[in-house]
N, C-alpha and C positions, 0 to 999 in steps of 0.2 A: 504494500500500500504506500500512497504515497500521500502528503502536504499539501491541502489547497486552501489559500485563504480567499474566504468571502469577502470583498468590499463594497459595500452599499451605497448608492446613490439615486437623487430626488432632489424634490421641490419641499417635500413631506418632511420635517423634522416631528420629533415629540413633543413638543411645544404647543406644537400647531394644531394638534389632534385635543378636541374639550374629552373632561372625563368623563363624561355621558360614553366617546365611543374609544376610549383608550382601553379600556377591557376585551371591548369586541376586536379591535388592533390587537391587544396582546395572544387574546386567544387564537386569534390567525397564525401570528409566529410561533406557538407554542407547539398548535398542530403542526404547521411545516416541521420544526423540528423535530415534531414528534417522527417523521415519515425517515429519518435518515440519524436518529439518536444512535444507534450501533455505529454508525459513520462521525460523531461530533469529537473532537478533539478539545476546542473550548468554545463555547457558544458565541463569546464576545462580548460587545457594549454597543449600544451608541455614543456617537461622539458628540461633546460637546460643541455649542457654535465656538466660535471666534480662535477657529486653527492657525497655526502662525506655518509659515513655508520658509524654511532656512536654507539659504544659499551663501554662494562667496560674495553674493552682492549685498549681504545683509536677510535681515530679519522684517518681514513683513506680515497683517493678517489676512489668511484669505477671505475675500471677498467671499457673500451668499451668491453674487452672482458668476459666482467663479464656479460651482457646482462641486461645490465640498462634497468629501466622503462622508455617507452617513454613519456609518459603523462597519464591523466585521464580524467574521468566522471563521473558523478553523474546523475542517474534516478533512478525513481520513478518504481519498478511492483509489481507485487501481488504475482511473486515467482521466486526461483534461474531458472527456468524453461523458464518462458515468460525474463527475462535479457538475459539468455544464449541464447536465440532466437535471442535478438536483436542485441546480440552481435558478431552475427554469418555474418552480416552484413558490418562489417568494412574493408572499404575502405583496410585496413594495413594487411589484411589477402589474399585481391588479388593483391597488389602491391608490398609484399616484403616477398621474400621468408622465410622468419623466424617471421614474423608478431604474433602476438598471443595478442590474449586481455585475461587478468585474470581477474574474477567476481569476489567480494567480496559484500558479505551483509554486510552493516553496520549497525550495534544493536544498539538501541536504550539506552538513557543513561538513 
């Protein structure tokens, strides 16, 4: 098996969701998880706003209209193939028009 991290993207933050339907949100991602928990490595977080992007040019914050990372995840499959499957799944791809999960393998050190 190999390393693939989930990273989340949208329009959607948790902020933005009233508590009226932040339950019904959660239980969305709980089920998805639920569908690939034998595959979870570490579920993740969401990220907070006001991300800073560090370079040699200095330190800056990203912009919301820069299309920050919402959060991540970490599972376990056997290839970019069976991730991009799982991935295909998220809650955040039918709840917010701009949703998009980025796959990345992470290599072994």
């Amino acid at each position: 098996m190999k390393k693939y991290v989930f990273v989340y993207y949208g329009s959607v933050r948790p902020e933005d969701i009233d508590k009226a339907h932040m339950k019904e949100t959660m239980d969305k991602w709980m089920a998805w998880f639920g569908t690939f928990k034998d595959k979870m490595v570490d579920g993740g977080n969401p990220f907070a706003p006001g991300a800073k992007s560090v370079s040699a040019k200095g330190t800056e914050t990203i912009p919301a209209d820069m299309w920050p990372a919402k959060g991540y995840t970490i599972i376990n499959a056997s290839s970019m193939d069976d991730a991009t499957k799982i991935a295909k799944g998220c809650p955040a791809l039918k709840d917010d028009s701009e949703g998009a999960v980025r796959v990345y393998e992470a290599m072994p050190m």
